[in-house]
Legacy VTK file of the C-alpha trace (Angstrom):
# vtk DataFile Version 3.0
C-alpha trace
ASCII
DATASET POLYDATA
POINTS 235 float
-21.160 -124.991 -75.449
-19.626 -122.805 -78.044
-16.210 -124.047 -79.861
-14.370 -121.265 -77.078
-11.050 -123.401 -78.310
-10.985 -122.053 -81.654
-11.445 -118.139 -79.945
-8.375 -116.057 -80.190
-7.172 -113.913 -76.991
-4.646 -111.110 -76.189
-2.789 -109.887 -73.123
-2.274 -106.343 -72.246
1.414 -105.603 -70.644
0.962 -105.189 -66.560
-0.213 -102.120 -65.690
-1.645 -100.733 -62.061
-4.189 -102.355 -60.600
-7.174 -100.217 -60.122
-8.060 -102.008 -57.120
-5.018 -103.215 -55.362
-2.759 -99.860 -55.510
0.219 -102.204 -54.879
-0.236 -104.721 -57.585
0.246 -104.762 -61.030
-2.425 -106.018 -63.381
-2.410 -108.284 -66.833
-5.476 -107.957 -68.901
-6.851 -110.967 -71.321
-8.993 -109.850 -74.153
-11.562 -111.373 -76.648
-10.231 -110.503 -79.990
-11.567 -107.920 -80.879
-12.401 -108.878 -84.233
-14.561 -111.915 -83.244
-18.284 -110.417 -83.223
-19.703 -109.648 -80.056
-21.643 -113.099 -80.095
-24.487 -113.601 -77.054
-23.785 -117.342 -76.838
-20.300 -116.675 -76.746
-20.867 -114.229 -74.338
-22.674 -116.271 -71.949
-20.246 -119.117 -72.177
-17.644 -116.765 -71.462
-19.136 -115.203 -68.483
-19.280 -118.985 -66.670
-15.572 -118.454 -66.896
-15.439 -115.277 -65.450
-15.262 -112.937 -68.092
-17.008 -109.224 -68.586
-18.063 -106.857 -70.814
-16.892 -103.149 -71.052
-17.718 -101.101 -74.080
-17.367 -103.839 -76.975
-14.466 -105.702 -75.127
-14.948 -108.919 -73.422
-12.251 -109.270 -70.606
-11.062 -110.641 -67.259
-8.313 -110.407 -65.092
-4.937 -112.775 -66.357
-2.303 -111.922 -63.553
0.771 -113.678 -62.797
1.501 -112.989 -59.405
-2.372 -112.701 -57.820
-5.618 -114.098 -57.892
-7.339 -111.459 -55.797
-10.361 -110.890 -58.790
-12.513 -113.718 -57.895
-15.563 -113.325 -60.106
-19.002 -113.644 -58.421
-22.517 -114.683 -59.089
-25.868 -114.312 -57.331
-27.774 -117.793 -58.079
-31.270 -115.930 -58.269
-34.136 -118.549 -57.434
-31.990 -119.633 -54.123
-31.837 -115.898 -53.014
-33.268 -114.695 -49.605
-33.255 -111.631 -48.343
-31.716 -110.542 -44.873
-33.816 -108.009 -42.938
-31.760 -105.087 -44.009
-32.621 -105.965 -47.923
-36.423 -106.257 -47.370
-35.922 -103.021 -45.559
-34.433 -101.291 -48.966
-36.915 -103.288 -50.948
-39.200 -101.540 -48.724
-38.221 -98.558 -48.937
-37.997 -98.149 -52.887
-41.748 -99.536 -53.672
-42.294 -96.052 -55.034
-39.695 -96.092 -57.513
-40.915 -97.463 -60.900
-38.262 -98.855 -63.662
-38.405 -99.185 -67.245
-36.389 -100.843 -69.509
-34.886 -98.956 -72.578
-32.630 -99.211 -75.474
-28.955 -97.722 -75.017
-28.687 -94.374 -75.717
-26.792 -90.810 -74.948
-29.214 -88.652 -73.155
-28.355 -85.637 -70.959
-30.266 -86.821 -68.588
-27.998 -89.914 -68.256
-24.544 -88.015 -68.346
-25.860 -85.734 -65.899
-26.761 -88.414 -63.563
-23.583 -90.612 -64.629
-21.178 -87.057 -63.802
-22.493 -86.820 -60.217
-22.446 -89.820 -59.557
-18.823 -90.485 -60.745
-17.454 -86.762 -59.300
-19.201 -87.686 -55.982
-18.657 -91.682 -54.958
-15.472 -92.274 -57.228
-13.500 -89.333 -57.766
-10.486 -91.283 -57.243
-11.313 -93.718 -59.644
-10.123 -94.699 -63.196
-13.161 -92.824 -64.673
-12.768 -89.523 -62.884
-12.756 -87.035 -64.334
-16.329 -87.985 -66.457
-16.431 -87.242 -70.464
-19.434 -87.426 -72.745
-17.237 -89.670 -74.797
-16.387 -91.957 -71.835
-19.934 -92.294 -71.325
-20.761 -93.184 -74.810
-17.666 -95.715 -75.036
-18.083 -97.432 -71.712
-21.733 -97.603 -71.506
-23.631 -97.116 -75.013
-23.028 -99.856 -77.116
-25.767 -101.194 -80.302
-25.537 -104.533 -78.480
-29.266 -106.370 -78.738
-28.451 -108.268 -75.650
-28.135 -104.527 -73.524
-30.624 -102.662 -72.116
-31.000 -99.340 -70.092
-33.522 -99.923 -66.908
-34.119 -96.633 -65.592
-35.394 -95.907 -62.055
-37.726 -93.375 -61.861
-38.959 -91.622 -58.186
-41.997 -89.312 -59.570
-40.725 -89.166 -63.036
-37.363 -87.945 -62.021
-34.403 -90.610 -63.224
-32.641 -91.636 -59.938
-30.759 -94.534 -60.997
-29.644 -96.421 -64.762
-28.593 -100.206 -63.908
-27.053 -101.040 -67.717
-27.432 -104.926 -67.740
-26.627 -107.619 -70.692
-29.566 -109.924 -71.093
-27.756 -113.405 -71.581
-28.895 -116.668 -72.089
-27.429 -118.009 -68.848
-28.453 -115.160 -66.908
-28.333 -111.405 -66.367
-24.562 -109.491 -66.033
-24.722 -106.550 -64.542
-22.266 -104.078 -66.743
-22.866 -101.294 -64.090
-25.477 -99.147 -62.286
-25.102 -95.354 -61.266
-27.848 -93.764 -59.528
-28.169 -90.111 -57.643
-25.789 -89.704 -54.369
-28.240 -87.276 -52.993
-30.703 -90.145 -52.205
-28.122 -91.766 -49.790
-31.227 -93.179 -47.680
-32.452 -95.351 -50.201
-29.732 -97.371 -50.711
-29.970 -97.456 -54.558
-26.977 -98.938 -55.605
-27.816 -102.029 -53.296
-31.431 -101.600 -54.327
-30.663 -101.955 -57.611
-28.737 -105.292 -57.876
-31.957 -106.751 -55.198
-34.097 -105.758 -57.812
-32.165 -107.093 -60.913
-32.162 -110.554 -58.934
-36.136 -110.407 -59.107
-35.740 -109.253 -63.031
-33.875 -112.552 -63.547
-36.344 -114.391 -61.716
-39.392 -112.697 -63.562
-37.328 -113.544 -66.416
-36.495 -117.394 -66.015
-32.319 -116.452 -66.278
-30.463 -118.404 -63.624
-28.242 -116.104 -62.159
-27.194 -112.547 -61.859
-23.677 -112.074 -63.010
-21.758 -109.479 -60.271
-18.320 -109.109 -61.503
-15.051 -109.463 -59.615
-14.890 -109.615 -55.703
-11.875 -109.004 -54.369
-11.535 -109.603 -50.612
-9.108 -106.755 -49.763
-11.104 -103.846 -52.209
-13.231 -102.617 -49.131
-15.570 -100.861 -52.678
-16.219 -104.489 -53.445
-17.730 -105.949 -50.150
-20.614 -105.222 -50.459
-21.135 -108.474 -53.329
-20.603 -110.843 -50.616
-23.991 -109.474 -48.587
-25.941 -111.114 -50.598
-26.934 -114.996 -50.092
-25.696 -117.511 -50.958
-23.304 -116.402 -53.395
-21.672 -118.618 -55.671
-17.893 -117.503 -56.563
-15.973 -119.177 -59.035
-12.740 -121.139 -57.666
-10.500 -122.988 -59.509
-12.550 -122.583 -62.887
-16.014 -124.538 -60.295
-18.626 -122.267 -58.917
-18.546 -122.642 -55.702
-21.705 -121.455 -53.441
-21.188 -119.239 -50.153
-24.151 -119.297 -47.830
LINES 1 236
235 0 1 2 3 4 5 6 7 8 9 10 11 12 13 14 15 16 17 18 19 20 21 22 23 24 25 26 27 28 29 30 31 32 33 34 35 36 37 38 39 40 41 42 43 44 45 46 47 48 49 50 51 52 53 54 55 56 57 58 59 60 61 62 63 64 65 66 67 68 69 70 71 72 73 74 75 76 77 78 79 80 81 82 83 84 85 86 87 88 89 90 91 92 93 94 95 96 97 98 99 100 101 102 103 104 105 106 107 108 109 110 111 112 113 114 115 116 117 118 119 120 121 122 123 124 125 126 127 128 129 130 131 132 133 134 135 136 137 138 139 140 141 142 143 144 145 146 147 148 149 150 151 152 153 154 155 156 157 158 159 160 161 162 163 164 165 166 167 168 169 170 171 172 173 174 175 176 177 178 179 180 181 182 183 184 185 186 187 188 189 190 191 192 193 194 195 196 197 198 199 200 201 202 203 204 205 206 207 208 209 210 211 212 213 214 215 216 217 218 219 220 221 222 223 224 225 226 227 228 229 230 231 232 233 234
């Protein structure tokens, strides 16, 4: 374990919630200033934190505990019918993984995507410098995979690579291609990319069981959330 005692953290001042419109929402931050270290990175995730841009975070509220982070232990994972179905479905779509990067190709993809499934979301309406803050970080522990159907990019999942396991940062894909599921495609298929790569776990982010957006986490089996500081599994 790394020396987390000797880390430094700060609290942002309550603010909305951008998942519970009622609530109002505390922050805790990695200082900035500490470098973005993989080790403690990993150690950090097994106590629920995430990554966005070059901030390490997770919920610190006073008055809820609704953000329950979640975890997909990948070697005990089985598939219900309706995820061998999508598995199915997307054998023709290859994926290749790829350095971070600003392409057009990506924005454009990113835009849709964002304008079309989460227009009432914190990251509507989408920027090129959003983009490049949120998602394209020099980090050598995060990669690109990019979905291809025929050549034609129909989904980047941007994952961190950790020692512990694989966190998925996030995963936009095209909202034309409703059929294929690729959103739930793509975490089923990150689950056999930690496999293929001996990592533990695949690393989900917050469920919260009144955000109807975040439901769909719990479909997968078992699930190990993390309760009272324990991971706790869900079958």
């Amino acid at each position: 374990m790394t020396e987390l005692a000797r880390l430094k953290f700060y609290a942002t001042q309550p603010h909305s919630c951008s998942y519970l419109p009622e609530q109002q929402a505390t922050t805790l931050f990695l200082d900035p200033s500490q470098p973005m270290d993989v080790h403690v990175y990993a150690d950090l995730s097994d106590m629920g934190f995430r990554r966005s841009g070059d901030h390490l975070y997770r919920p610190h509220c006073q008055q809820c505990n609704a953000c329950i982070p979640a975890r997909i232990p990948a070697a005990r994972f089985i598939p219900n019918r309706q995820q061998r179905r999508i598995l199915k479905r997307n054998q023709d779509i290859s994926v290749r993984a790829t350095r971070p990067a600003f392409k057009e190709e990506y924005f454009e993809l990113y835009r849709r995507y964002i304008e079309q499934r989460h227009a009432d979301g914190d990251m509507f309406p989408p920027s090129r410098e959003q983009f490049s803050t949120f998602l394209v970080r020099d980090l050598p522990f995060c990669w690109f995979y990019e979905f291809r159907l025929n050549g034609r990019l129909v989904a980047v999942a941007v994952c961190d690579v950790l020692p512990n396991g694989l966190s998925a940062v996030y995963t936009f894909y095209d909202p034309s291609e409703e059929r294929r599921s690729l959103g739930r495609f793509a975490i089923l298929w990150q689950i056999g990319e930690s496999l293929r790569q001996n990592l533990e776990a695949v690393y989900l982010g917050y469920w919260i069981k009144n955000c109807q957006k975040m439901n769909y986490k719990t479909q997968y089996r078992p699930i190990e959330l993390l309760i009272n500081q324990r991971w706790v599994t869900v079958n």
